[in-house]
C-alpha positions in Angstrom: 70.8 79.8 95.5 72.4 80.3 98.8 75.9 80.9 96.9 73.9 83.5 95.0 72.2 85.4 98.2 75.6 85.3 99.8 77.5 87.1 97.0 74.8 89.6 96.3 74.9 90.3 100.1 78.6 90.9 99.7 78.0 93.8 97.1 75.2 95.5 99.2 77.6 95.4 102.2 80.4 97.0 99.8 77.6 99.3 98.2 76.6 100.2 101.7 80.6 101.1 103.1 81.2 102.9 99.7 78.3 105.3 100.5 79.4 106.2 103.8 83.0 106.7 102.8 82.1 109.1 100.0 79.7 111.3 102.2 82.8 111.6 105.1 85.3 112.2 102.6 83.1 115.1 100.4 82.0 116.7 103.6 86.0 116.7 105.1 87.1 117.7 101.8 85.5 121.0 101.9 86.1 121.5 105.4 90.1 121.1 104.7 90.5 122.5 101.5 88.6 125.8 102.7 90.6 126.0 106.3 93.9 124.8 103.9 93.0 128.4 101.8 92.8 130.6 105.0 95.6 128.8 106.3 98.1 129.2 103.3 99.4 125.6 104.5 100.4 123.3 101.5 101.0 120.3 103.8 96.7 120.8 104.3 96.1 121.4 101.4 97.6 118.2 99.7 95.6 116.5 102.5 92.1 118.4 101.0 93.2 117.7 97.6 93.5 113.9 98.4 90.5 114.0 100.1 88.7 115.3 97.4 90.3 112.4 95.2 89.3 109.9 96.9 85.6 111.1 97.0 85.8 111.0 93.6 87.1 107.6 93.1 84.6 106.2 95.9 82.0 107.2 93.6 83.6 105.8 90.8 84.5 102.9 92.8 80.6 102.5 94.3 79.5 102.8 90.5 81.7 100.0 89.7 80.9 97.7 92.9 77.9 95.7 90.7 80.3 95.0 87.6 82.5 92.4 86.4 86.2 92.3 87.3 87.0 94.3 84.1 85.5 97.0 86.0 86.5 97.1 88.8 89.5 97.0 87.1 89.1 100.3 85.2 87.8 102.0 88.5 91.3 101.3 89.8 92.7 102.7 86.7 90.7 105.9 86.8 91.7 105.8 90.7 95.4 105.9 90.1 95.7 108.4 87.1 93.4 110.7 89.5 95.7 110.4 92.7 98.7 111.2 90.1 96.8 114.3 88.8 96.7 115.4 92.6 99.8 115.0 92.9 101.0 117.4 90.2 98.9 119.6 91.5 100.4 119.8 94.8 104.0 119.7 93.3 103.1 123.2 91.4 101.6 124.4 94.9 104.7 124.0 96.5 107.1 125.2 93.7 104.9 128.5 93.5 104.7 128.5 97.3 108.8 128.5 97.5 108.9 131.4 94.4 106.5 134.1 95.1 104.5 133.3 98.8 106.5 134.4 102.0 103.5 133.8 103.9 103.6 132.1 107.2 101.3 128.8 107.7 98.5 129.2 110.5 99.1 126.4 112.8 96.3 126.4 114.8 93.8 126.0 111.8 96.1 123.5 110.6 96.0 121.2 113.2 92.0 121.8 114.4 91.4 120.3 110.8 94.2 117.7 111.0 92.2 116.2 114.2 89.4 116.2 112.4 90.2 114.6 109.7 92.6 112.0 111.0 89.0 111.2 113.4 87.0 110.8 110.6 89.6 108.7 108.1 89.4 106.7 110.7 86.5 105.9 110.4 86.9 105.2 106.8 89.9 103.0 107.1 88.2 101.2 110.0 85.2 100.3 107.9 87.3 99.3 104.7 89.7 97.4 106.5 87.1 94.1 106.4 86.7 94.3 102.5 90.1 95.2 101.2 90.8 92.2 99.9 87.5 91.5 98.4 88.8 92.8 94.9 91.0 95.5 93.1 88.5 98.2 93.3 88.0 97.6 97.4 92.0 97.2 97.8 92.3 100.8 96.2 89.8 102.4 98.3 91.5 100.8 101.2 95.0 102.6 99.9 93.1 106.1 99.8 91.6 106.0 103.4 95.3 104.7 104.6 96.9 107.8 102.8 94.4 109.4 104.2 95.7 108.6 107.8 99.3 109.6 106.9 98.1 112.6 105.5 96.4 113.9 108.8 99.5 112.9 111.3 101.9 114.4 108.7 99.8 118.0 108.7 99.7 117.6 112.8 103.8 117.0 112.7 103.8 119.8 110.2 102.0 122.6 112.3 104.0 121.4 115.6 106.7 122.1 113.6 105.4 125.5 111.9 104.7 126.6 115.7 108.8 126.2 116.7 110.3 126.8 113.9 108.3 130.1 113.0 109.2 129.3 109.3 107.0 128.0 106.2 109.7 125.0 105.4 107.9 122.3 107.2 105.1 123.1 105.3 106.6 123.2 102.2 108.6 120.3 102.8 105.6 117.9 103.9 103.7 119.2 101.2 106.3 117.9 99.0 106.3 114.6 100.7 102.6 113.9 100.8 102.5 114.6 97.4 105.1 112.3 96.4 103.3 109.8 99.1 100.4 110.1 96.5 102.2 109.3 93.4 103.6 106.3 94.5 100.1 104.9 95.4 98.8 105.9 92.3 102.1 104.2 90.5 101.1 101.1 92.6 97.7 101.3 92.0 98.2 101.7 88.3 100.2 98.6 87.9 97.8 96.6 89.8 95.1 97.4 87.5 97.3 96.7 84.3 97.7 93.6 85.5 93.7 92.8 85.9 93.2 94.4 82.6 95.3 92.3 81.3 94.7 89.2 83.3 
């Protein structure tokens, strides 16, 4: 009985970080993707589009938080093949950004939102730290609120950059980057939930 009580605390607790992390990350995501628009910054906007991701997969991932392992091994799948989506997406940014947009990035949007969301990831990494290694589906909701982190810093070095350089390359570039950052979580988190599902 007391094994049982202590286990179905465990979930609520998980239920109960899940929530919060999804409500921070949907509220930042539209904050950054909207200021990433205005901006014209791909660096941001591959930081909005991952935040948007991993709202997504927090749902997923509190939907999957009650269920057997095989679950929370599929939530990790859907997870990883999401992130890789974003990824392309950002990739295609960039390569239209470098064929037919001369525009300049606006730094100072850029690194008011960077701030923000590098306080509120935070937050999220903070409070997913203590369950990461609960299970599959917690250890890839940890990975998304660390990306999360670089993400931010990487926009901040990004409209430093943008400010002495006068030039959209450090943009560009970090764009790149983040997005490649992405796809090798989501190749990592792929494989680790092959190897659940096939545990």
């Amino acid at each position: 009985m007391g094994d049982c009580c202590k286990i179905d605390a465990e979930i609520l607790e998980k239920k109960r970080v899940l929530v919060w992390v999804l409500m921070i990350n949907t509220i930042v995501f539209f904050a950054q993707f909207s200021a990433a628009i205005i901006a014209h910054s791909s660096s941001l906007l591959a930081d909005s589009l991952d935040m948007l991701g991993d709202a997504i997969t927090y749902g997923v991932s509190l939907y999957a938080a009650t269920r057997g392992d095989r679950w929370l091994a599929k939530a990790a799948l859907l997870k990883g093949i999401l992130i890789a989506v974003f990824s392309l997406v950002i990739y295609i940014e960039v390569i239209y950004k470098l064929l037919y947009l001369q525009t300049l990035p606006k730094a100072g949007l850029m690194t008011i939102f960077s701030i923000i969301g590098l306080l509120f990831n935070g937050l999220c990494l903070y409070l997913l730290t203590h369950h990461r290694n609960k299970d599959i589906n917690m250890y890839s909701t940890w990975v998304c609120a660390r990306n999360d982190i670089i993400g931010n810093v990487s926009v901040l070095i990004t409209a430093g950059l943008t400010v002495l350089t006068l030039s959209r390359w450090p943009d560009i570039i970090v764009g790149a980057c983040l997005a490649s950052v992405l796809f090798y979580s989501a190749v990592k988190i792929l494989k680790a939930s092959f190897k659940e599902l096939n545990a």
